[in-house]
N, CA, C and O of each residue as an XYZ file, in Angstrom:
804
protein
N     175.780     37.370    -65.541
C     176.212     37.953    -64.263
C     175.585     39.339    -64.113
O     175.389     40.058    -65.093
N     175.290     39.681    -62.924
C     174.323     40.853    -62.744
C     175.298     42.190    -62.327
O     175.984     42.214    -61.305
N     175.230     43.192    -63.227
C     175.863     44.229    -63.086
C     176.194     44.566    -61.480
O     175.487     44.568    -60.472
N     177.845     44.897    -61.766
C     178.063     45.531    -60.202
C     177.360     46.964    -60.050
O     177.255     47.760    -60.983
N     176.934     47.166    -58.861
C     175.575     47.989    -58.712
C     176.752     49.244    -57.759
O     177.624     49.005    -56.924
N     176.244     50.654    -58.384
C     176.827     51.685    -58.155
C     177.587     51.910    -56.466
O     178.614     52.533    -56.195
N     176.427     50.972    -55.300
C     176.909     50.919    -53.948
C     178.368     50.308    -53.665
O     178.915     50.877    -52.721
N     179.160     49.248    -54.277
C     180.007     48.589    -54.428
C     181.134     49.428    -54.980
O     182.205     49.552    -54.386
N     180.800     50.116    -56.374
C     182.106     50.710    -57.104
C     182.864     51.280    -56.064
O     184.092     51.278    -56.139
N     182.328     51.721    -55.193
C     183.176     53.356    -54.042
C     184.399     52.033    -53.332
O     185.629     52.057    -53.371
N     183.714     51.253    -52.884
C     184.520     50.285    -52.257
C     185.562     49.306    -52.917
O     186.595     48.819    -52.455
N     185.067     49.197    -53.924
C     186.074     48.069    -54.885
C     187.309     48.793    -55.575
O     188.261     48.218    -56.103
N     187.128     50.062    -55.479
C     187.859     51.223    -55.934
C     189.349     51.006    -54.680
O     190.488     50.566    -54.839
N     188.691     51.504    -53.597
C     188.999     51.320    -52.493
C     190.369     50.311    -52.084
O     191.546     50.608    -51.880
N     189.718     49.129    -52.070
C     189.859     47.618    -52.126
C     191.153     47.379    -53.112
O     192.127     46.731    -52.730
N     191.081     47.860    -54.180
C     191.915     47.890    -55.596
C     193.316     49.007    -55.344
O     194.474     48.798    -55.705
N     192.864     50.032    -54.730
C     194.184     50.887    -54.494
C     194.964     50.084    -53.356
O     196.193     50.011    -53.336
N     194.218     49.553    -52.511
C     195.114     49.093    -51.197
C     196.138     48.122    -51.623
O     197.327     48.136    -51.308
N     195.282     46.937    -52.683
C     196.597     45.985    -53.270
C     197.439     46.361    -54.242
O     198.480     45.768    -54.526
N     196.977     47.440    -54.825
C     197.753     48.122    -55.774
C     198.970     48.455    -54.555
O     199.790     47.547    -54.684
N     199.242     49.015    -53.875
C     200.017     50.169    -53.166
C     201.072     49.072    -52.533
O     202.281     49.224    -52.360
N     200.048     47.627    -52.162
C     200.985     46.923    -51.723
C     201.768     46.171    -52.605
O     202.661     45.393    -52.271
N     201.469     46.381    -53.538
C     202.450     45.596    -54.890
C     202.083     44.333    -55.113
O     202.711     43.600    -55.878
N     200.699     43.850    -54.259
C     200.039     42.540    -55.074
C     199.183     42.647    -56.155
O     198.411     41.688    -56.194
N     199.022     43.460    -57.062
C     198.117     43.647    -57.798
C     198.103     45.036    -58.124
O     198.059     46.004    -57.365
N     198.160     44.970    -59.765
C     197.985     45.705    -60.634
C     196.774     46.415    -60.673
O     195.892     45.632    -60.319
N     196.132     47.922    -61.027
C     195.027     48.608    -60.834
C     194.764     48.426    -62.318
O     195.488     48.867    -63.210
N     193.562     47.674    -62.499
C     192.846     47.363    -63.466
C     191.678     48.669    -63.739
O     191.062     49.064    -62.749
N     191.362     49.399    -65.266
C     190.473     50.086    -64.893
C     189.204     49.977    -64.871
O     188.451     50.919    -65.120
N     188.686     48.380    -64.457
C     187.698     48.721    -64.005
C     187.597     48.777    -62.547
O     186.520     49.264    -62.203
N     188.001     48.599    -62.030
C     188.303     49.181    -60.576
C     187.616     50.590    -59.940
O     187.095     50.862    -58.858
N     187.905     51.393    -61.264
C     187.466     52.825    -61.604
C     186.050     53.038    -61.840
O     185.493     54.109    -61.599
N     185.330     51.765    -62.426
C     184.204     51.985    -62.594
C     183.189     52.017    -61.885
O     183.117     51.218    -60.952
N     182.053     53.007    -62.143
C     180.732     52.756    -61.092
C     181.596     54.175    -60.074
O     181.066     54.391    -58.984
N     182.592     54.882    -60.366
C     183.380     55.471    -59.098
C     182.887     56.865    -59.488
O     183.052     56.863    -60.708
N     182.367     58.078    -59.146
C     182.345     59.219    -59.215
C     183.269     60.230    -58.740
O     183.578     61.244    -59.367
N     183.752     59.843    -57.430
C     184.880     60.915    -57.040
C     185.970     60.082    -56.151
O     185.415     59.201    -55.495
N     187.238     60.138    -55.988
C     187.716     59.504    -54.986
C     188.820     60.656    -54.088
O     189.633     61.445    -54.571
N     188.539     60.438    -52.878
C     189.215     61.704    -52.025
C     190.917     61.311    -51.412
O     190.768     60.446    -52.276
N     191.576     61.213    -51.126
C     192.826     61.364    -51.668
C     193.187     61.630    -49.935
O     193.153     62.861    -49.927
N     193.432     61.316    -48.825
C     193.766     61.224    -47.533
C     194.994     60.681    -46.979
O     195.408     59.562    -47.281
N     195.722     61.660    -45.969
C     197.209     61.183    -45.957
C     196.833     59.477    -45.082
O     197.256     58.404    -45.514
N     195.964     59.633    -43.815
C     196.540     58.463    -43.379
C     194.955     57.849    -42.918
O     194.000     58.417    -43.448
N     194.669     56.736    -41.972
C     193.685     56.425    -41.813
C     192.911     57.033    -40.710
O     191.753     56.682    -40.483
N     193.537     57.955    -40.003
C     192.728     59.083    -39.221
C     191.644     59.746    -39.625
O     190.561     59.901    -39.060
N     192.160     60.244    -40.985
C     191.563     61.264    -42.252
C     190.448     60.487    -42.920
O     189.380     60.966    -43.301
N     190.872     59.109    -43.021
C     189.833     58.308    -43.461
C     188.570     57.988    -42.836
O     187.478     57.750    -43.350
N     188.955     58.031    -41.546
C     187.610     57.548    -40.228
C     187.062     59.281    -40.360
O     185.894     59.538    -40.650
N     187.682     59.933    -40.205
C     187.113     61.531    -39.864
C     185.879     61.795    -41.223
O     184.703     62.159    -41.180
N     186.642     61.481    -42.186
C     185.417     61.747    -43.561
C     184.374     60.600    -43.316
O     183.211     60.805    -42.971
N     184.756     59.762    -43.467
C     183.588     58.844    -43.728
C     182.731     59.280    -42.186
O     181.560     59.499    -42.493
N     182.892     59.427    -41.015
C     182.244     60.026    -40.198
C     181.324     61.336    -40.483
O     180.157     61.527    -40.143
N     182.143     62.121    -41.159
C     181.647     63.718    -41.615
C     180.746     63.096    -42.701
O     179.800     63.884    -42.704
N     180.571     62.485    -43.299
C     179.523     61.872    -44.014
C     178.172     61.180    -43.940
O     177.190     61.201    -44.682
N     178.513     60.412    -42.524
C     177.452     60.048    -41.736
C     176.373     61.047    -41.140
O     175.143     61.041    -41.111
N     177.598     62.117    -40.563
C     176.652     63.497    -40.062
C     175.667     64.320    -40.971
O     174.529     64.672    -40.662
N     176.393     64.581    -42.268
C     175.983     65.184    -43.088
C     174.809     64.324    -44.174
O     174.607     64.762    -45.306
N     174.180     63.221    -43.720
C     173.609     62.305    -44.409
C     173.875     61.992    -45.829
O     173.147     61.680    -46.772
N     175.313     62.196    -45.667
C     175.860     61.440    -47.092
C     176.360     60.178    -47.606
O     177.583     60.036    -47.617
N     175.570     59.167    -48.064
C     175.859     57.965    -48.331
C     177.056     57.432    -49.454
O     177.033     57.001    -50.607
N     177.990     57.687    -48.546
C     179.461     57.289    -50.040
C     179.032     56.327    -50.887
O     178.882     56.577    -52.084
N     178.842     55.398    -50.486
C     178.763     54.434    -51.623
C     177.343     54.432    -52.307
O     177.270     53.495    -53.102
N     176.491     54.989    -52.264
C     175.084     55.420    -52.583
C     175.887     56.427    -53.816
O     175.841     56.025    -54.979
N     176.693     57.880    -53.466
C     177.027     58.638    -53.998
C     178.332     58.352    -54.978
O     178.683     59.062    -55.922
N     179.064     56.937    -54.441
C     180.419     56.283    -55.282
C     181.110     57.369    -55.023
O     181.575     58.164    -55.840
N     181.164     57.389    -54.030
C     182.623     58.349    -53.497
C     183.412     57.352    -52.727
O     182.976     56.756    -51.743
N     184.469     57.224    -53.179
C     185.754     56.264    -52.422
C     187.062     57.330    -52.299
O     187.660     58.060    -53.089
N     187.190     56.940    -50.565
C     188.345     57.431    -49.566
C     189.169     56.489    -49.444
O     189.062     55.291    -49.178
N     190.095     57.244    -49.695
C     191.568     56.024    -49.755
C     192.953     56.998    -49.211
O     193.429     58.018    -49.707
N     193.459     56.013    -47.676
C     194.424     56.741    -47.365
C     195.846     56.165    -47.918
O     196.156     54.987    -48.091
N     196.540     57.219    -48.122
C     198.176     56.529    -48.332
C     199.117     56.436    -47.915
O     200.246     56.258    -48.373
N     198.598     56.586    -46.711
C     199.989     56.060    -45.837
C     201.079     57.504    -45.687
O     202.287     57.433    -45.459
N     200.342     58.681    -45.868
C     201.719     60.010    -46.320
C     201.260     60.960    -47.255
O     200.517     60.615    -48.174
N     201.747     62.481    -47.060
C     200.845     62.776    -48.512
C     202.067     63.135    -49.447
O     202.132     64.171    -50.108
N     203.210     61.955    -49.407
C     204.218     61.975    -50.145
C     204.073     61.100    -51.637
O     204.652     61.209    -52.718
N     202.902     60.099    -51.075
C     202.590     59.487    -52.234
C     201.618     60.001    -53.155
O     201.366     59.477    -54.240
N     201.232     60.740    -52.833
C     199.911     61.398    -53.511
C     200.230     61.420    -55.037
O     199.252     61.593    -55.764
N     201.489     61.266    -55.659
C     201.160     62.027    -56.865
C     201.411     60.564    -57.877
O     201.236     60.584    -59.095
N     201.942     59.069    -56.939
C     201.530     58.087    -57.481
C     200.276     57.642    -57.601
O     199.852     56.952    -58.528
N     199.558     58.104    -56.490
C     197.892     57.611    -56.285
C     197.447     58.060    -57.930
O     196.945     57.416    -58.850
N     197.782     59.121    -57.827
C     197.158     59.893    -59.286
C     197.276     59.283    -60.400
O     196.500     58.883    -61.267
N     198.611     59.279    -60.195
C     198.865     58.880    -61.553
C     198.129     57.416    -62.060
O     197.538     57.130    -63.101
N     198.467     56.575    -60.749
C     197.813     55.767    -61.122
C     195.945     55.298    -61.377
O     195.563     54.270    -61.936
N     195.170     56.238    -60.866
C     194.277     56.285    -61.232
C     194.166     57.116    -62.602
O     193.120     56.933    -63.224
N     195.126     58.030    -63.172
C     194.395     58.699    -64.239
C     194.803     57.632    -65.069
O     194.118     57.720    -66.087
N     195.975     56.160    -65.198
C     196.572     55.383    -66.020
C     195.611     54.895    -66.501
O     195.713     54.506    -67.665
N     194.221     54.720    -65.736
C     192.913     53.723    -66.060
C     192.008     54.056    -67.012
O     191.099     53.380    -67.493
N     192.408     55.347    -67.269
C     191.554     56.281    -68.107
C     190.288     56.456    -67.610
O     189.551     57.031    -68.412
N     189.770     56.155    -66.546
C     188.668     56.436    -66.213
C     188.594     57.938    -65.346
O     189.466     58.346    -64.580
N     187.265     58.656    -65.702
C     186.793     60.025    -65.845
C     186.255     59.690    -64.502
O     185.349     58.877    -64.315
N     187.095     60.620    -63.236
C     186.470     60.502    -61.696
C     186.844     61.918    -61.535
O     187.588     62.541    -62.292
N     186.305     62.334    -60.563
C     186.706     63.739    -59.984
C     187.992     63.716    -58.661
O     187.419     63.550    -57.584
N     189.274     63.817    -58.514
C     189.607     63.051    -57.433
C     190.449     64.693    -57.129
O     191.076     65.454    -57.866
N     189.978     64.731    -55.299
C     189.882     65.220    -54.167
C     190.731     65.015    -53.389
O     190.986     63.835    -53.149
N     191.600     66.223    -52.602
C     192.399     65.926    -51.824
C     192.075     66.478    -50.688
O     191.212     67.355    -50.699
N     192.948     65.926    -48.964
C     192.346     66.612    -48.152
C     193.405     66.199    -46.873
O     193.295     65.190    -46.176
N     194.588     67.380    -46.742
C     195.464     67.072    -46.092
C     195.523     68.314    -44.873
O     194.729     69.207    -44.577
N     196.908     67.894    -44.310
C     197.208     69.459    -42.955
C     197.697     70.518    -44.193
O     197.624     70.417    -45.418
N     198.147     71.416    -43.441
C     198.680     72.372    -43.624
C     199.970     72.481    -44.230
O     200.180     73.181    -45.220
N     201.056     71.620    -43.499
C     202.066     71.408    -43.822
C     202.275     70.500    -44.940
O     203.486     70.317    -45.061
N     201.641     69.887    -45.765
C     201.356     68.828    -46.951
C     200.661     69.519    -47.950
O     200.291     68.719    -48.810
N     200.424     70.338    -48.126
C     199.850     70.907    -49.472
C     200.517     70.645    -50.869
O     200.148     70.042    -51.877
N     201.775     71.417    -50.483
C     202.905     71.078    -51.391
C     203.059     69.621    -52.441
O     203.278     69.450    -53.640
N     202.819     68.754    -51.295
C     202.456     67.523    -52.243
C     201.558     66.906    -53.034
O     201.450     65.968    -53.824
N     200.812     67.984    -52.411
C     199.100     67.689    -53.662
C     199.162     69.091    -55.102
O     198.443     69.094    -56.101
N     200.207     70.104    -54.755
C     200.192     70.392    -55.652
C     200.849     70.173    -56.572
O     200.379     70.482    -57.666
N     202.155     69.573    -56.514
C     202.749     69.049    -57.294
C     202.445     67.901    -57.877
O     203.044     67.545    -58.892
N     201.420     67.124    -57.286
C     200.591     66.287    -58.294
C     199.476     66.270    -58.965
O     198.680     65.405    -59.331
N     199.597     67.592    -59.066
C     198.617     68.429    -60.050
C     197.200     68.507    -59.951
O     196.450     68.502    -60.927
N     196.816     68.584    -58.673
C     195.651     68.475    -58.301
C     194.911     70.017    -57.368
O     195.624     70.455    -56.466
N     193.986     70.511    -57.543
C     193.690     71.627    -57.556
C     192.036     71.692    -56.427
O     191.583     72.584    -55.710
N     191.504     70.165    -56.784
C     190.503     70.289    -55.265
C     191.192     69.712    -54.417
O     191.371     68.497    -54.330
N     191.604     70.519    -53.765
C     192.278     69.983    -52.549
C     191.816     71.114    -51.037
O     191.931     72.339    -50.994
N     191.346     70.280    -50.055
C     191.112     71.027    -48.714
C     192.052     70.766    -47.423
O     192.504     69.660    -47.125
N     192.205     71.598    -46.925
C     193.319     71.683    -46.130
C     192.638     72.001    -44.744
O     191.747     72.811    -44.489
N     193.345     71.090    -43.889
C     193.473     71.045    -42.154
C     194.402     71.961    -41.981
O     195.538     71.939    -42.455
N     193.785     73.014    -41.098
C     194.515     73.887    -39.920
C     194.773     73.613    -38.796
O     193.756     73.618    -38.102
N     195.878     73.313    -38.139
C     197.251     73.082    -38.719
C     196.932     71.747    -39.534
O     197.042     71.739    -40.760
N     196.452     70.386    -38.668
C     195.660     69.308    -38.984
C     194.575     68.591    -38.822
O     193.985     69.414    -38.124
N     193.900     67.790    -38.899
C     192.718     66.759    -38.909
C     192.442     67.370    -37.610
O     191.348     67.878    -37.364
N     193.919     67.314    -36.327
C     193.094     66.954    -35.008
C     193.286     68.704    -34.407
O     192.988     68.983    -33.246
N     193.539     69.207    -34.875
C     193.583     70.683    -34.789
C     192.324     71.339    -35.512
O     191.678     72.116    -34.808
N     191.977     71.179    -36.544
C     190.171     71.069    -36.809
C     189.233     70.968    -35.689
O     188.444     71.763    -35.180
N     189.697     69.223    -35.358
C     188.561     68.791    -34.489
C     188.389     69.505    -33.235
O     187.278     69.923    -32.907
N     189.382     69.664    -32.544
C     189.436     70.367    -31.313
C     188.736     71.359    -31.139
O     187.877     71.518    -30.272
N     189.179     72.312    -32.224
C     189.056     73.806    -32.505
C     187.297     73.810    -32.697
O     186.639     74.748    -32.246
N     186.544     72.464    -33.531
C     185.473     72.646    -33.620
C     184.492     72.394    -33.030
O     183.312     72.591    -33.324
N     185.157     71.746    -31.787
C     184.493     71.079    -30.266
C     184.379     72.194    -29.692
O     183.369     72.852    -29.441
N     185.799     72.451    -29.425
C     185.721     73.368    -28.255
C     186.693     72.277    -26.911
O     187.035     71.098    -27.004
N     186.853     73.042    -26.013
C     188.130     72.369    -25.044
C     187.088     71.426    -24.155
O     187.200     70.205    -24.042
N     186.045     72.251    -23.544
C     185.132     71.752    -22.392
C     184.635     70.280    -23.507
O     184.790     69.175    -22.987
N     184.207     70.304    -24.608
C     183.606     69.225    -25.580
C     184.242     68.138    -25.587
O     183.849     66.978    -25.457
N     185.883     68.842    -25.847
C     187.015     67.496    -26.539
C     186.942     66.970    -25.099
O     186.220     65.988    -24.928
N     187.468     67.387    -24.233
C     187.391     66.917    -22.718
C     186.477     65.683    -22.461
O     186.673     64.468    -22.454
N     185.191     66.639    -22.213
C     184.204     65.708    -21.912
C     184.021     64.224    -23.343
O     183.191     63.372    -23.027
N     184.550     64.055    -24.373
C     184.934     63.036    -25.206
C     185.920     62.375    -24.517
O     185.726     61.190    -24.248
N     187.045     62.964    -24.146
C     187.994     62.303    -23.376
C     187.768     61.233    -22.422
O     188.295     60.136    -22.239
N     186.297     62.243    -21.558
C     186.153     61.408    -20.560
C     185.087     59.984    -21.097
O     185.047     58.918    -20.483
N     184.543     60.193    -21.955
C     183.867     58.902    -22.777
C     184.406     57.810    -22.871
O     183.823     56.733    -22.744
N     185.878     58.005    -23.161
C     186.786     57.229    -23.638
C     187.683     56.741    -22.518
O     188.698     56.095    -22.780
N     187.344     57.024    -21.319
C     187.745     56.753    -20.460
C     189.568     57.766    -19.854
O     190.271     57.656    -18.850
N     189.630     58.402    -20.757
C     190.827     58.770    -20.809
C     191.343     60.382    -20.098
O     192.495     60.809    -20.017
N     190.046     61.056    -19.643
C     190.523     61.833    -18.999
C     191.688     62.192    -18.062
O     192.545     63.057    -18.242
N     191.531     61.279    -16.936
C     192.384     61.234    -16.145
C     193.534     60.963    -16.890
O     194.282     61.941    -16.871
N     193.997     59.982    -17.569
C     195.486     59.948    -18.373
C     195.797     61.458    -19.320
O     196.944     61.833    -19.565
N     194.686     62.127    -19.728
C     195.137     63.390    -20.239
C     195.688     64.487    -18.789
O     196.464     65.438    -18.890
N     195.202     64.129    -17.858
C     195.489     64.992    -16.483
C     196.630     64.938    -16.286
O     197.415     65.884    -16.348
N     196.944     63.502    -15.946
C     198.372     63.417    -15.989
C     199.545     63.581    -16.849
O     200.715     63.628    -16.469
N     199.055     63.672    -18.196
C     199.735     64.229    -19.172
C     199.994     65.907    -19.012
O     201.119     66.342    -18.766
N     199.014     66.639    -19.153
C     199.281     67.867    -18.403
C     200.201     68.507    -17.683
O     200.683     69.631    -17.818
N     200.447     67.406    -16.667
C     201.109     67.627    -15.688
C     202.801     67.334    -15.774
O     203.613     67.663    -14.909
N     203.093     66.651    -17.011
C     204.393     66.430    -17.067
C     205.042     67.702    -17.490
O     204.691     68.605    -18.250
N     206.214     67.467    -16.679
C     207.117     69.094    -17.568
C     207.257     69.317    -18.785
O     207.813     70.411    -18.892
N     207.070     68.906    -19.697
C     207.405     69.740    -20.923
C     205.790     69.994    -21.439
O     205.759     70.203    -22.652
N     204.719     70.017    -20.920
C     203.164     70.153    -20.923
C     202.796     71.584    -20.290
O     201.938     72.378    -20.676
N     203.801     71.702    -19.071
C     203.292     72.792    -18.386
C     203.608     74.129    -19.070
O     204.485     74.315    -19.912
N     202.785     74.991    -18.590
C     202.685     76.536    -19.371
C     201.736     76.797    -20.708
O     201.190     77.857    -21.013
N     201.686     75.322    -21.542
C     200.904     75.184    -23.128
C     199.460     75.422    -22.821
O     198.844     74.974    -21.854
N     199.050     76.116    -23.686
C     197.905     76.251    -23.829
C     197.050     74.956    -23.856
O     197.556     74.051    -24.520
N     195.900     74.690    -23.291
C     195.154     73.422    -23.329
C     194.785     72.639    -24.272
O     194.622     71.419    -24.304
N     194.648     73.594    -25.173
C     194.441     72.982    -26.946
C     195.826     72.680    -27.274
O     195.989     71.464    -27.375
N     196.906     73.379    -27.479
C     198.116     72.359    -27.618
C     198.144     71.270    -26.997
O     198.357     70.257    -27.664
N     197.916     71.139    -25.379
C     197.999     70.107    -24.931
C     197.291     68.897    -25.618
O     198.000     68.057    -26.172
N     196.057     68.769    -25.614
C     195.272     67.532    -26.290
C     195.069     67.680    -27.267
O     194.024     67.208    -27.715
N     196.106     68.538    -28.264
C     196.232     68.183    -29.609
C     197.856     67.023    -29.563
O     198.122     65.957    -30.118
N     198.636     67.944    -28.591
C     199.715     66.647    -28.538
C     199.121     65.524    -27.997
O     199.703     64.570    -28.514
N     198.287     65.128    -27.246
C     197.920     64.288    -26.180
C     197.117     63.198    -27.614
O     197.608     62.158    -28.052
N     196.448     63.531    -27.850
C     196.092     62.751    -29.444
C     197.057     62.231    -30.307
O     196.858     61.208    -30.962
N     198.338     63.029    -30.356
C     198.982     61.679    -31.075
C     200.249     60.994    -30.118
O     201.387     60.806    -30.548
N     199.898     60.747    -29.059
C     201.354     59.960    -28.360
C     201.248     58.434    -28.279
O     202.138     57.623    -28.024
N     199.965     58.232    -28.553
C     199.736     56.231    -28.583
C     199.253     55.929    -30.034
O     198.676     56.800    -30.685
N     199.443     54.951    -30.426
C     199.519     54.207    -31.888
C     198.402     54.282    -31.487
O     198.186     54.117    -30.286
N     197.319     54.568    -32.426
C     195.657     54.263    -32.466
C     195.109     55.254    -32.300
O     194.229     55.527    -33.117
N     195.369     56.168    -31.243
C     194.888     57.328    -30.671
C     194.062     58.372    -31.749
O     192.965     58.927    -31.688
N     194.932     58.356    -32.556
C     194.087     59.154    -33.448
C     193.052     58.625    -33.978
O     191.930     59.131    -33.954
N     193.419     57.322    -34.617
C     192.104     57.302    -35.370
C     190.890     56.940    -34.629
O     189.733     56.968    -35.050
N     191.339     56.572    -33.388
C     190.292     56.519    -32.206
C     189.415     57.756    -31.945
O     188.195     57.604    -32.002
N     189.968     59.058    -31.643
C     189.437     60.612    -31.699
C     189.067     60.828    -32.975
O     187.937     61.279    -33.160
N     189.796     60.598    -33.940
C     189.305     60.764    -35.353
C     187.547     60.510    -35.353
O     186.639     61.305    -35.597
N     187.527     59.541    -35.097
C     185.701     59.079    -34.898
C     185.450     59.919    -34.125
O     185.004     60.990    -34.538
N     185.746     59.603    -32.184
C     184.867     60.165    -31.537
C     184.763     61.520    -31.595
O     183.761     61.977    -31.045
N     185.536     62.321    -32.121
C     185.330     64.075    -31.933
C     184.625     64.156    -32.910
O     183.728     64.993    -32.805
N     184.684     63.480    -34.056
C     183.632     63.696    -35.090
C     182.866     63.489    -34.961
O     181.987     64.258    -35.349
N     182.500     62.181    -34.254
C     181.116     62.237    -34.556
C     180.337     62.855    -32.784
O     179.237     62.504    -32.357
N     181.228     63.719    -32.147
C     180.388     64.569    -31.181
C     180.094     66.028    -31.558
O     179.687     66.949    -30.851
N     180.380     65.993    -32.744
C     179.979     67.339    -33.752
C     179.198     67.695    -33.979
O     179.025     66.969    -34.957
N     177.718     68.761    -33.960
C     176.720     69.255    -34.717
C     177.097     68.935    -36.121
O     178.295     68.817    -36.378
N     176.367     68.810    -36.891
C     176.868     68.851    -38.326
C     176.940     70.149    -38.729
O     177.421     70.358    -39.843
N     176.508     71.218    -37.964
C     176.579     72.684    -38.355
C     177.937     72.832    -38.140
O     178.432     73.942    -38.337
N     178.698     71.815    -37.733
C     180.154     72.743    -36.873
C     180.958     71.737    -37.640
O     182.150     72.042    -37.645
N     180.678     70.624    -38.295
C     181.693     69.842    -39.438
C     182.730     70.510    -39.840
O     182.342     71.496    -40.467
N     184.235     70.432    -39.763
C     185.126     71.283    -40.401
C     184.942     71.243    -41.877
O     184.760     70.318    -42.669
N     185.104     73.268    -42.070
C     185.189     73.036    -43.503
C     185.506     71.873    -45.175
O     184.984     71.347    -46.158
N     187.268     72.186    -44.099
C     187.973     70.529    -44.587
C     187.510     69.732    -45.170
O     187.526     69.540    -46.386
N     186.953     69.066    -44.205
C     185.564     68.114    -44.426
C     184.893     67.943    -45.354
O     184.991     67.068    -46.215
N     183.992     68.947    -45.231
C     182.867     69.240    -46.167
C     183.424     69.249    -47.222
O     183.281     68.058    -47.499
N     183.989     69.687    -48.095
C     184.699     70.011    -48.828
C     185.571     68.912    -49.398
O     185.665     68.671    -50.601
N     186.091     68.379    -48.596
C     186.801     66.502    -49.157
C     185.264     66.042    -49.872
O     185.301     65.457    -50.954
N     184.073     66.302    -49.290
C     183.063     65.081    -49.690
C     182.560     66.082    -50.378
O     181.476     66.181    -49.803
N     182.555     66.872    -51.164
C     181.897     67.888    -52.141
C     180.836     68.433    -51.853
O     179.843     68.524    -52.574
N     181.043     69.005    -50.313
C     179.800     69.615    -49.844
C     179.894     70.678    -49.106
O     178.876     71.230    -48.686
């Protein structure tokens, strides 16, 4: 049988935490293998946003065996760990949450960790710019529904960036929908730190 080839490990890694988490399957350590770093993401927003910031930055995860794995919370974070360090396998593993979640990556003893101001979509905004996120909006067809959002009373008076930072999370999907598109309407000069920094760059 022909060695699993370094492009695969990032993903099978991947693949292996998800059934792990769901309780069909035990994390075997080779799972771990072929893996160089794995980044540590509360939900699948965070997940589309990196692997995007990666694309920009011409970084090939699975070329590089970097595997992103979200958990659903960054309450679990310190099972993720554990259970990858159980494998004994030697990875570098990366965290990369808001503001308000730190706490939980430090208590699972983890020390690369990059942090969203306030979060993911408070980054993105901030690194667009209002006229940018907008005109994304309107890509997506969704301008006009942000207008009218605006316009409801408890909208009025907020600053515009509050606004379509709330306006991003009021529909199931929404985020990880913007998650992509604001990312990837980014210069790569303007990639949030965050970012960079989840993918060791």
């Amino acid at each position: 049988m022909a060695p699993t080839s370094p492009a695969t490990g990032a993903l099978r890694l991947e693949d292996a935490l998800a059934a792990w988490a769901a309780r069909s399957a035990p994390l075997s350590p080779a799972a771990a293998s072929d893996v160089a770093a794995l980044v540590l993401v509360e939900g699948e927003s965070d997940r589309v946003a990196v692997r995007e910031a990666a694309r920009l930055l011409g970084l090939d995860l699975q070329e590089s065996r970097i595997a992103v794995v979200p958990m659903g919370g960054a309450m679990s974070v310190r099972r993720y760990v554990a259970a990858v360090q159980e494998t004994g396998r030697s990875l570098r593993i990366r965290g990369l949450c808001d503001a308000g979640e730190i706490r939980f990556y430090e208590r699972a003893g983890l020390t690369d960790v990059h942090v969203c101001r306030p979060d993911l979509e408070g980054e993105l905004i901030a690194a667009l710019g209002i006229a940018a996120t907008e005109d994304a909006l309107e890509g997506e067809r969704d301008l006009q529904l942000f207008r009218r959002f605006q316009r409801q009373p408890a909208q009025r008076g907020r600053a515009v960036e509050e606004q379509l930072h709330r306006f991003l999370g009021t529909t199931s999907g929404r985020k990880e929908q913007y998650a992509r598109v604001l990312t990837s309407a980014l210069p790569p000069e303007r990639v949030p730190t965050a970012l960079r920094g989840a993918l060791g760059m």
